[in-house]
N, C-alpha and C positions, 0 to 999 in steps of 0.2 A: 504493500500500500504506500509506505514511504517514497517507493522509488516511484512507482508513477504519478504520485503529488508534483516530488519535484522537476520532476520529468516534463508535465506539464506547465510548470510554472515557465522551465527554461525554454520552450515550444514558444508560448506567448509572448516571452523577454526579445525572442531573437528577432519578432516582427517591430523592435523598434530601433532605433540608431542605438544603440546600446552596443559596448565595447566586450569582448568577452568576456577581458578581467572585471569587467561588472558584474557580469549574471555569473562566474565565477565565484563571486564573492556573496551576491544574495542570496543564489543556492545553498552556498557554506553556512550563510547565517542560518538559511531556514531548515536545514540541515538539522545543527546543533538546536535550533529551538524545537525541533521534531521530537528528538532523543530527549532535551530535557522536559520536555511533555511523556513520555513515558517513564522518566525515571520517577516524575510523580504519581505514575499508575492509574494514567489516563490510557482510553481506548484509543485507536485510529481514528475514527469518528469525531471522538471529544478533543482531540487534538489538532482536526482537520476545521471542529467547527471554531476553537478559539481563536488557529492561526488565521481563518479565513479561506475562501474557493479561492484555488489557483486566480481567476478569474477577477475576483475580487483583489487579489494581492497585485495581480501589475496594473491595473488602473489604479490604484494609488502611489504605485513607484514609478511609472508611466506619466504623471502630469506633467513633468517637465521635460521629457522626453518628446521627440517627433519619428512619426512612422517610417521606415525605412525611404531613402529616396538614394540611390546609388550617385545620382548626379549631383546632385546637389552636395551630398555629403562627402564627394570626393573635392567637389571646390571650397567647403566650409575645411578640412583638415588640410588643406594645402595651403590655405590663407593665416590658420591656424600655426601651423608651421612652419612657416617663414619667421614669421615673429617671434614666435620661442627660439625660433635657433637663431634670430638678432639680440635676443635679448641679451646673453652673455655681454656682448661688445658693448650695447649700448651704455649696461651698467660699467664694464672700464671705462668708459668714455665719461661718466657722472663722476665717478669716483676720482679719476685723475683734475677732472675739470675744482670739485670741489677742496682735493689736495692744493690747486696751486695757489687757494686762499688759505692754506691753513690746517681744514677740516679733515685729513685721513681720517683723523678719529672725530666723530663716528660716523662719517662718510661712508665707509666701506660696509655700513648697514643694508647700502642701497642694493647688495648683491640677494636680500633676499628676493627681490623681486625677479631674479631665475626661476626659483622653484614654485614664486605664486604664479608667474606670467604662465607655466606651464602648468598649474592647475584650471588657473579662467579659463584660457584660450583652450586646455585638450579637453574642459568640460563642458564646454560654451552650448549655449541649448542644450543641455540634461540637466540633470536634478539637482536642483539647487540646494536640496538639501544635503547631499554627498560633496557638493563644492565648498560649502562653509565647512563642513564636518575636517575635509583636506585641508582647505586655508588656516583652521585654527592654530597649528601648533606655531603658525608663519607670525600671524597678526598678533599669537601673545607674547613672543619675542620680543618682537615690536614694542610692545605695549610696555615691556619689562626693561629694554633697553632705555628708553624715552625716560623713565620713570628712575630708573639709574642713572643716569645720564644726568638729568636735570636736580634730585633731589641727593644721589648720593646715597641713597637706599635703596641696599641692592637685599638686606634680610629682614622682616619678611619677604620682601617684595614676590620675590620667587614663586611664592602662593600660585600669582596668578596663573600660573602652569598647570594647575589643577582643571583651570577653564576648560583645559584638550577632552578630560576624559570625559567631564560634566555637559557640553557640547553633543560628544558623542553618544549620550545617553540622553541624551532632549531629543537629539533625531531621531531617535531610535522608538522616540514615542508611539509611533503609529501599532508597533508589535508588544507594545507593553500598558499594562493596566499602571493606572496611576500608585496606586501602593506599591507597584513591583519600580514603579519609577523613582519614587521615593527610598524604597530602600535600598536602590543602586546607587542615588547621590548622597546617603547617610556617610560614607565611610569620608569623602571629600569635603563633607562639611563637617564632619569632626574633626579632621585633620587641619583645616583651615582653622576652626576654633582653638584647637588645641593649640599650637604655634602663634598665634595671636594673643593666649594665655600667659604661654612661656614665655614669651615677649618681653612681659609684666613682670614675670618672675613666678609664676602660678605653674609651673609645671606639674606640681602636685599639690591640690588635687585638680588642677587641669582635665588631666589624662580621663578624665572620669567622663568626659566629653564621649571618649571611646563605645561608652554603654549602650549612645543614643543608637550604636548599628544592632545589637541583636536586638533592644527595646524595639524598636523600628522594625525588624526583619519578621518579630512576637507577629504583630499585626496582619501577618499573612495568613494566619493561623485558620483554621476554619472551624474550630472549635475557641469559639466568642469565651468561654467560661475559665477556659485552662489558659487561652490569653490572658485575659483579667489577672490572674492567681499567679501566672508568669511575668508580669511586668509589674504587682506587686513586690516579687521577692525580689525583683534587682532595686524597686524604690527604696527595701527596708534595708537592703543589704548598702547602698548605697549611705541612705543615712546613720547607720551603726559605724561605715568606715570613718565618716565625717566628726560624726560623736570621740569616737576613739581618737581620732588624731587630734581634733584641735580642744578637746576637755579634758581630755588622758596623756595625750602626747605621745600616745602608740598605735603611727599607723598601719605597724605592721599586724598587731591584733586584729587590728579594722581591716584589713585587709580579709582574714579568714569568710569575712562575713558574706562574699561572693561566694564559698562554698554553697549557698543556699540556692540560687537559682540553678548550681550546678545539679545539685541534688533534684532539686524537683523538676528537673528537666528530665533526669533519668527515671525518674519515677510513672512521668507520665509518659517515655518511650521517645521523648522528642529527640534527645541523645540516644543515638543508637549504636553502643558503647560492643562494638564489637573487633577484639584483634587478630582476625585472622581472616580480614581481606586482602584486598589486594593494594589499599591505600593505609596501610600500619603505616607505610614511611610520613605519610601525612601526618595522622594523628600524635605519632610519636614525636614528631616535630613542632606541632603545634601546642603540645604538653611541655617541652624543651625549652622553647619563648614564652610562656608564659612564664614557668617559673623563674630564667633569669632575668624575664623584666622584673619582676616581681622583688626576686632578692639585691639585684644589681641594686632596683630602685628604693629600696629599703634602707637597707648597707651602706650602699654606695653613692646615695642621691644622684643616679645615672639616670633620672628619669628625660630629660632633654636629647639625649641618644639613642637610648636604650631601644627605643620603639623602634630601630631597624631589622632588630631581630625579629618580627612579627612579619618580614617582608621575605622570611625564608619557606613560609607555610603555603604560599603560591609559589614560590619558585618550585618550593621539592612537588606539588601537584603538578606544574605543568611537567616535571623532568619526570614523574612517573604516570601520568595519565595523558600528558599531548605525546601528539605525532613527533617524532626527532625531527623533520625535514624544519618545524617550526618554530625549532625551540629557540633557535636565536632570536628569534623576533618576538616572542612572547616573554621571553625573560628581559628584556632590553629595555620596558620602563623600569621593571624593580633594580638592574646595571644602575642605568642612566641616575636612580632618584639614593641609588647608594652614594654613589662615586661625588654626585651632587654635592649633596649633604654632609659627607667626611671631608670632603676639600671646604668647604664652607663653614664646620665648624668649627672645624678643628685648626685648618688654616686659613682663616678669616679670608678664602676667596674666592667670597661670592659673586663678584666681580667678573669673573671669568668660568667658574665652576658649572655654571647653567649651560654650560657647553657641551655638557657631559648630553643632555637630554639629543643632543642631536645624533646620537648612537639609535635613535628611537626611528627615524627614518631611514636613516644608513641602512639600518639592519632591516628593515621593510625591503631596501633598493638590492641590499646584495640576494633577499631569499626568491626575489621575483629575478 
């Protein structure tokens, strides 16, 4: 049933100017949103009527697409194409022009407009939503240089980088109920919270920002009651930590008190605490960062670093559950937002450290 879904979806795709590594890529999504509709222990059916009729699916991805015309669209990619392959020169040409006032720096900004001209122009008439989705990582560069540049605050600043994934989870709305939308941007608004906290000097209890993704995740629940009774025990666990720390001045006692949602998560089966799948390397991982966050940040008041180790529980998922051909490219924001962040904290350069995230397209250019 899977296969001739997609099957037909790509059938319908190919009757419009659409490139291959597009339907390529929408199949792949609709792919994986297939699979994880059965790994909830949905039917074919129920999973056919959430995603939508083939039919229904490309006249929404289709609005900004135009019906195939061979002539037309071999003089729109050649017009297209010229211009991308001027653009190179023309930014030497800004760039030198603006050096011989002075401006190398940050003149030599203007080169990103290589890899935007080659977004507009090879997506020009198609879906605008896939074109902002590609331009974002260009224009929050942008946005973060200017912003550096002009104020000299380069940390937080960085944040804004967040924008890329939050972008691609807004477009993505069409496939996603609003709660599954919400608890996709949970982790990036915590993260932005949290770092805006530490800022302050709140790194703890800061961090406690962190809760708002499983409190938020609770909400999917389809049992309304053991929700309820679940985002109680992280509010009461929450505020026994608080209690303990600032009336007792041990937040490591306060700490245990998260034990409680743990508990009653296993109780009602939502933890499905079992080790002898085929993702042990996961769990066992995800058991490993928590507790050096935990004691580092205890001990150690390591709580301002410490949260990179949290960033190793998707990498060992994709290194044991993706495909190898991808793993470069799927591991390359968690690289990119390491390398970041150790050069940026540790050696105040942040300046130049944002550098690192352009490993994130590299590694998209070299797996295509």
């Amino acid at each position: 049933m899977k296969d001739k879904y997609l099957k037909e979806i790509r059938i319908l795709l190919g009757l419009y100017d659409i490139t291959r590594a597009e339907i390529d890529d929408i199949i792949n999504d609709y792919s994986q949103m297939y699979d994880d509709g059965r790994e909830r222990g949905l039917t074919d059916a129920e999973i056919i009527d959430y995603l939508g009729k083939p039919q229904k699916i490309v006249d929404e991805l289709s609005e900004n697409y135009q019906l195939c015309d061979n002539n037309k669209s071999r003089h729109h990619h050649r017009h297209s194409n010229k211009i991308i392959a001027l653009m190179p020169f023309l930014c030497v040409i800004v760039f030198f022009i603006l050096g011989r006032y002075g401006y190398y720096h940050p003149g030599w900004v203007v080169f990103l407009l290589i890899p935007v001209s080659g977004i507009i122009f090879g997506m020009s008439g198609k879906n605008k939503t896939h074109m902002l989705t590609a331009l974002s990582p260009f224009l929050v560069t942008g946005i973060y240089l200017i912003i550096g540049f002009v104020t000299h605050i380069w940390h937080p600043t960085w944040l804004v980088f967040l924008a890329v994934p939050v972008i691609a989870i807004l477009n993505s709305g069409k496939t996603m109920r609003p709660i599954e939308t919400i608890t996709a941007l949970s982790p990036f608004v915590a993260v932005t919270v949290f770092f805006i906290l530490g800022n302050f000097g709140y790194w703890n209890p800061g961090w406690l920002v962190f809760m708002l993704i499983p409190m938020i995740g609770i909400l999917n629940m389809k049992n309304k009651a053991r929700a309820f009774w679940f985002e109680m025990t992280f509010i009461v666990a929450i505020g026994v930590y608080l209690y303990c720390g600032y009336a007792l001045g041990r937040w490591d006692y306060g700490a245990l008190a998260f034990l409680l949602p743990v508990i009653y998560g296993v109780l009602i089966n939502d933890f499905n605490i079992d080790f002898f799948k085929h993702d042990l390397a996961v769990k066992i991982t995800a058991i490993i960062a928590i507790a050096i966050y935990f004691v580092g940040g205890i001990f150690f008041n390591s709580w301002g670093y410490l949260w990179l180790i949290f960033l190793l529980v998707p990498v060992v998922a994709i290194i044991v559950k993706g495909p190898r051909k991808n793993w470069f490219v799927a591991l390359s924001p968690f690289i990119a937002t390491t390398i970041f962040f150790v050069l940026g904290y540790f050696c105040d350069l942040w300046t130049i450290s944002w550098l690192a995230f352009l490993l994130i397209p590299i590694a998209g250019i070299l797996n295509k």
